[in-house]
Backbone bond lengths (Angstrom), bond angles and torsions (degrees), N, CA, C in turn:
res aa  C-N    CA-C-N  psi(-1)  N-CA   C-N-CA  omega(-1)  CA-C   N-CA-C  phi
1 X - - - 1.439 - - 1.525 108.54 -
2 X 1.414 123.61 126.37 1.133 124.87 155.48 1.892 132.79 -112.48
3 X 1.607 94.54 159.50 1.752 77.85 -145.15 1.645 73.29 -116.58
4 X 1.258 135.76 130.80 1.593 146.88 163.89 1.558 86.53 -67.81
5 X 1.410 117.96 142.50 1.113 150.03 161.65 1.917 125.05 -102.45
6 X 1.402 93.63 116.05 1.585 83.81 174.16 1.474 115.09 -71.17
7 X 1.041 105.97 154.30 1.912 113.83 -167.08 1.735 86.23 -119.17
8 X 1.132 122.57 -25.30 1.903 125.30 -133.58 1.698 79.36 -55.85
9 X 1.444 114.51 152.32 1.102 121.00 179.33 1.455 140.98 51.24
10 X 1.246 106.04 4.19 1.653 137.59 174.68 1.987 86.38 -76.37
11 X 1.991 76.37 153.88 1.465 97.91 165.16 1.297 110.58 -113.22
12 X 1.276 135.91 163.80 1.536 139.19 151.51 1.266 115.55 -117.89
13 X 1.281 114.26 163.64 0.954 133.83 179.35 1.551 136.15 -151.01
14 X 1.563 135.79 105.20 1.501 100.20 -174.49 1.293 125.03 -112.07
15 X 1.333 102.96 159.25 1.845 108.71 -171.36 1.127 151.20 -58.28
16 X 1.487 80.36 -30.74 1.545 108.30 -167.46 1.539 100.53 -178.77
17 X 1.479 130.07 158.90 1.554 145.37 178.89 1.442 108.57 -49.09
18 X 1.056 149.31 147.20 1.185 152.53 -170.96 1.707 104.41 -87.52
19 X 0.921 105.13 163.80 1.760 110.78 -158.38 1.689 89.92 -148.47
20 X 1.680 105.49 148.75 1.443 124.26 -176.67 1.557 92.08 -56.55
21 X 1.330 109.86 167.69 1.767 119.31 132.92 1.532 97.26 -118.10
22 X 1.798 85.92 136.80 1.183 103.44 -177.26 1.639 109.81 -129.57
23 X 1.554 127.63 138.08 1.312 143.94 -138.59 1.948 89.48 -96.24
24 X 1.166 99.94 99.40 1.732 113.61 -169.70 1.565 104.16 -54.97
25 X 1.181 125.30 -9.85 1.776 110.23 153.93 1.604 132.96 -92.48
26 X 1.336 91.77 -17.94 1.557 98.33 -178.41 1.593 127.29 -108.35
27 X 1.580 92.65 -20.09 1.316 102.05 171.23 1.911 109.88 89.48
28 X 1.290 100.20 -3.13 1.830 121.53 -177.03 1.220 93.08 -70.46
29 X 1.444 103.07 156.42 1.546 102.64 164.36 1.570 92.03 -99.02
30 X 1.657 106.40 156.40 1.151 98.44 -170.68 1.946 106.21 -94.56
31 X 1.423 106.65 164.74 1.522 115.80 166.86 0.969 143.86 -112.67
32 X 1.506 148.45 141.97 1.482 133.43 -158.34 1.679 97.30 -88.98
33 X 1.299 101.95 -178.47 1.331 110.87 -177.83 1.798 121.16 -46.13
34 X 1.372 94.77 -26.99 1.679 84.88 -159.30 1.987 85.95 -112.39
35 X 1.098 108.23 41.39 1.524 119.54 158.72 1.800 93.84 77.47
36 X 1.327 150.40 3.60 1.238 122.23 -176.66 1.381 108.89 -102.71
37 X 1.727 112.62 157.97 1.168 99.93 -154.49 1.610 102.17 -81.71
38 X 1.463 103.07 -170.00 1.737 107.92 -160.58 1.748 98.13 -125.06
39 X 1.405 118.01 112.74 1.372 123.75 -162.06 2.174 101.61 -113.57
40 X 0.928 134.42 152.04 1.312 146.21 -167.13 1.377 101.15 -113.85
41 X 1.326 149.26 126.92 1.020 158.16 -149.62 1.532 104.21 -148.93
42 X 1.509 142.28 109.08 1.560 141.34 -171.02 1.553 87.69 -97.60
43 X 1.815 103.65 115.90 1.688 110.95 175.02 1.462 107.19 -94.47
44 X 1.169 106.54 167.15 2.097 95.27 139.06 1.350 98.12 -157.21
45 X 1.340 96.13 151.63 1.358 135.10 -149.89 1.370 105.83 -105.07
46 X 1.374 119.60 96.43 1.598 116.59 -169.91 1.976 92.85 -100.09
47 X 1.294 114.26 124.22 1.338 107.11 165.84 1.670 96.79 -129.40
48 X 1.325 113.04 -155.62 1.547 131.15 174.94 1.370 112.13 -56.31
49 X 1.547 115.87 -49.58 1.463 132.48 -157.71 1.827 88.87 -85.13
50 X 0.757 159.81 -59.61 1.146 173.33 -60.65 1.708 142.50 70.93
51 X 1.228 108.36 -141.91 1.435 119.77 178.47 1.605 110.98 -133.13
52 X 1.491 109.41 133.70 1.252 99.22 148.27 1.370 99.82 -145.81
53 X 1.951 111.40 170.79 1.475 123.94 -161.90 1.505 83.70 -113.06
54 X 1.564 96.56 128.86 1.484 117.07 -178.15 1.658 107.38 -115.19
55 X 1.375 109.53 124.66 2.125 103.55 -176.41 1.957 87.92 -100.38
56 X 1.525 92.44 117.78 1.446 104.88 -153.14 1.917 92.19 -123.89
57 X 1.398 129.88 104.66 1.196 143.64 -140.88 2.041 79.26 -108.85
58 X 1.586 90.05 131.18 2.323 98.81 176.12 1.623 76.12 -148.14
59 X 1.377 74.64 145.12 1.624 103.28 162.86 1.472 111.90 -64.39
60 X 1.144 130.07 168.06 1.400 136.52 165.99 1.756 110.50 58.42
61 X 1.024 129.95 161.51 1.577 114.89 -167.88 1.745 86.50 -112.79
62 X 1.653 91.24 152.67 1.380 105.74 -169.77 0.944 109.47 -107.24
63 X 1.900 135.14 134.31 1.642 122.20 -142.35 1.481 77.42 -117.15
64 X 1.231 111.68 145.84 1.310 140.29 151.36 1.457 126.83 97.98
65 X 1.477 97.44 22.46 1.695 128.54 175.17 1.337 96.83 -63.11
66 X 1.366 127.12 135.47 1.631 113.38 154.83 2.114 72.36 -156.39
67 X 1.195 89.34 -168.84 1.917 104.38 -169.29 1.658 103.69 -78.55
68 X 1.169 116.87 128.64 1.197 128.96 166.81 1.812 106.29 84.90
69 X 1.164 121.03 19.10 1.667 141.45 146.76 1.263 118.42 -46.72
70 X 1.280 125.35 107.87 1.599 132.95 -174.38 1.939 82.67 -78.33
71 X 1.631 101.36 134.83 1.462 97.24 179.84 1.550 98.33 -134.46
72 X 0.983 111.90 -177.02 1.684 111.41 -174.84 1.760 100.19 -151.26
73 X 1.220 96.29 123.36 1.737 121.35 -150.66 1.935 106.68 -109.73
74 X 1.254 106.18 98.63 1.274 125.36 -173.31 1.384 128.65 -68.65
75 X 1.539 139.39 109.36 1.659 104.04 -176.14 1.727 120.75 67.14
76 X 1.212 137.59 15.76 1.107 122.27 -165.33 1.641 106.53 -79.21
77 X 1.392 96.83 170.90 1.461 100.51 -172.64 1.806 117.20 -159.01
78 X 1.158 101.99 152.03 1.908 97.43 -177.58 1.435 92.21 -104.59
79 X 1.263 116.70 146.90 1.523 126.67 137.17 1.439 133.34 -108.18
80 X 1.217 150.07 94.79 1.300 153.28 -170.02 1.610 100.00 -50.63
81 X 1.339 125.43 135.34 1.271 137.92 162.40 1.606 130.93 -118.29
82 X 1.194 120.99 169.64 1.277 119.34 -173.51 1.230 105.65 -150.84
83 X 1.282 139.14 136.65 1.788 133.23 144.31 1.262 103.73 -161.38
84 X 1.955 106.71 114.09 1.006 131.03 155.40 1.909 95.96 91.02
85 X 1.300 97.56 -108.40 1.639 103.23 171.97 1.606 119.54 -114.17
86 X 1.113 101.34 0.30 1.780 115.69 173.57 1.642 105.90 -72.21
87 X 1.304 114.82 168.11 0.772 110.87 169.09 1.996 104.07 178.93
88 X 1.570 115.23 148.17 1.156 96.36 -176.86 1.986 95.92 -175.92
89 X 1.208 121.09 -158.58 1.234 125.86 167.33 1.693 119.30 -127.81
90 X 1.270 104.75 140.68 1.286 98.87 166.72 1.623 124.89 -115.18
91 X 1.739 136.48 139.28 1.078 125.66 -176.10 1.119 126.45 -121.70
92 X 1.087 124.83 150.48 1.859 121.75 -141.54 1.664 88.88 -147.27
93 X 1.331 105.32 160.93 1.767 94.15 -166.38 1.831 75.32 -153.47
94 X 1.478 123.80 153.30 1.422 116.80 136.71 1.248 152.05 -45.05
95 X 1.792 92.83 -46.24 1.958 104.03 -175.40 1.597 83.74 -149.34
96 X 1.143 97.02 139.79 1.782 99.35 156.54 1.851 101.72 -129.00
97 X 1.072 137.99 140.38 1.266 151.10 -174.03 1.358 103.46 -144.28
98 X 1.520 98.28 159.84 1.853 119.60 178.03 1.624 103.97 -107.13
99 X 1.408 98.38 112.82 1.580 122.82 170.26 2.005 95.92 -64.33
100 X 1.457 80.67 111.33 1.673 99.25 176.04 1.598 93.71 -101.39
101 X 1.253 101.81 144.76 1.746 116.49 160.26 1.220 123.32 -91.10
């Protein structure tokens, strides 16, 4: 199940440069369906209530991420997960880009 998230009036922010995901047996980075690769991006999420740092996985790598990058967060989305006794969310966005002035 995925749950679209309102962003409207949200801030972003990113943490640090975006980094591959890479498929922990093969050492591949892994790819989305339509073959591009799949990069991890550490956000944070400045709203009213506070902040939190979201590891928010987009296809294609997003140029001009470095730490403290006003970014603008496309489509994002939660997925609830489960395995075994773990448990946690994962967030997946369409486009993430750097808000240039």
């Amino acid at each position: 199940m995925k749950l679209k998230l309102d962003t409207a009036g949200a801030t972003f922010m990113a943490s640090k440069e975006p980094e591959p995901v890479v498929d922990m047996n093969t050492n591949a980075q892994k790819l989305d369906k339509e073959g591009r690769p799949i990069y991890l991006a550490q956000l944070v999420w400045l709203s009213e209530s506070g902040a939190e740092i979201l590891p928010v996985k987009v296809a294609g790598k997003p140029i001009g991420l470095v730490a403290g990058t006003a970014v603008k967060v496309t489509a994002l989305t939660a997925s609830p997960w489960s395995m075994g006794d773990r448990n946690g969310v994962s967030f997946t966005a369409e486009r993430i880009e750097a808000i240039t002035k």
